[in-house]
N, C-alpha and C positions, 0 to 999 in steps of 0.2 A: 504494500500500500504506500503512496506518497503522499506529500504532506501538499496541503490547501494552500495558496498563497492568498487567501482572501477569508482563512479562519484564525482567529484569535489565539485556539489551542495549536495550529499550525505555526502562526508567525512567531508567537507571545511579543505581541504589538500592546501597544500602551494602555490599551482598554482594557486588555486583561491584568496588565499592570498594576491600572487603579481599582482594579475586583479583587485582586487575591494575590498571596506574596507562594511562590514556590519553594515548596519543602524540600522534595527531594525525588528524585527520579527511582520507579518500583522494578519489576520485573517484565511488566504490560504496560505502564501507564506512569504517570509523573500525578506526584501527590500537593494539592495548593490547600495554604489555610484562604477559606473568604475571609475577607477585611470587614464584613460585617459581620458581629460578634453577635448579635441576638438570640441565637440558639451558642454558646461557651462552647469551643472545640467544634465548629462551621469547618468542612473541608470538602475538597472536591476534588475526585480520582477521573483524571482526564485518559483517554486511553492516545500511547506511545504514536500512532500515525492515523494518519484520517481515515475513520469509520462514523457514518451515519447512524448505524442499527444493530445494536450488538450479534442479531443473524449475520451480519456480514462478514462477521468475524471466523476463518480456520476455530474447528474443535480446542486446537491447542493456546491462539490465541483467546477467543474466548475463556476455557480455562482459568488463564493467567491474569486475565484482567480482574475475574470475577475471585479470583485468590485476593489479589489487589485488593478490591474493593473490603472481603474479608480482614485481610491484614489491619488493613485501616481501622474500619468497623473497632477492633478488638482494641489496637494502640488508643483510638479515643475513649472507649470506655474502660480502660486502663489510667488513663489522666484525667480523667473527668468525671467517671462514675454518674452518670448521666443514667436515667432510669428506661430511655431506649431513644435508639437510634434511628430518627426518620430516615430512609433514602430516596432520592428522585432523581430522574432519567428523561426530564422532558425531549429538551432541545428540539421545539418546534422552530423556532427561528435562527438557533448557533447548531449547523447538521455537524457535530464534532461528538462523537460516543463519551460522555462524560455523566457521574452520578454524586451531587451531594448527598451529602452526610448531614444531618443536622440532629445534632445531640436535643432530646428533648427531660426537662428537670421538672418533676414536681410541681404545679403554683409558680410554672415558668411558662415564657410566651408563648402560645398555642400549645398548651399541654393540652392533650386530647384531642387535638384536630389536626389540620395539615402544616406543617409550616409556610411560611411565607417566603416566597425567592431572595426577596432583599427589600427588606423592609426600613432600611435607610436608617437607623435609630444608635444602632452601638458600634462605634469606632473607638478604638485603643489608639495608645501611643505604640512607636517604634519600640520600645521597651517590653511593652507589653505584650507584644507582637512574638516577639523574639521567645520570652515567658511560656507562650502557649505553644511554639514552634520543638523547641527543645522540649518540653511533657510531651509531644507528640511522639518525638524522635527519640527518648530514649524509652518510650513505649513500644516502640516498633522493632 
């Protein structure tokens, strides 16, 4: 598969810059925390080259991403103890195979219903940033 010149998870152009700071590169896929902190422990497992529809994916590729996504899954509720773990898979309008994460707490924002994509409300400092990056990473 080759990569998109005119997708965000393709280029990592600016706009995905100011969405989400890049963790670390997986097995299948490259792991970003989102810069909107509303659901504590927000990440997003982008898959390694351009795919639309996770059917699209080799057995083996598939596989690997859906490890990924696992991995992940576990390192955040390892640093967060989050009482469960939303996942979504839209990408009606970004066609790049990608699935947040969004840690949902107790008597926290949409406990019980769906999360929201970005709800524009909780930004950290670079400090803080970092904070939540390293609990991810020595979770994983």
């Amino acid at each position: 598969m080759e990569k998109n010149p005119d997708c965000l998870y393709c280029t990592r152009n600016q706009i995905q810059h100011d969405l989400m700071i890049e963790i670390c590169d997986l097995s299948a896929s490259t792991l970003f925390l989102f810069k909107e902190q509303t659901y504590l422990g927000r990440c997003v497992v982008a898959f390694k080259d351009h795919a639309n529809q996770l059917f699209e994916l080799s057995d083996l590729d598939r596989n690997a991403f859906m490890a990924d996504v696992a991995k992940v899954s576990k390192a955040i509720d390892s640093a967060f103890q989050p009482v469960k773990i939303n996942m979504g898979a839209y990408s009606d309008k970004l066609q790049h195979l990608h699935v947040h994460l969004a840690p949902k707490y107790v008597d926290g924002p949409d406990y019980g219903g769906i999360f929201q994509m970005n709800p524009q409300k909780v930004y950290l400092s670079d400090q803080e940033y970092e904070v939540l990056i390293a609990k991810i990473r020595a979770a994983l």
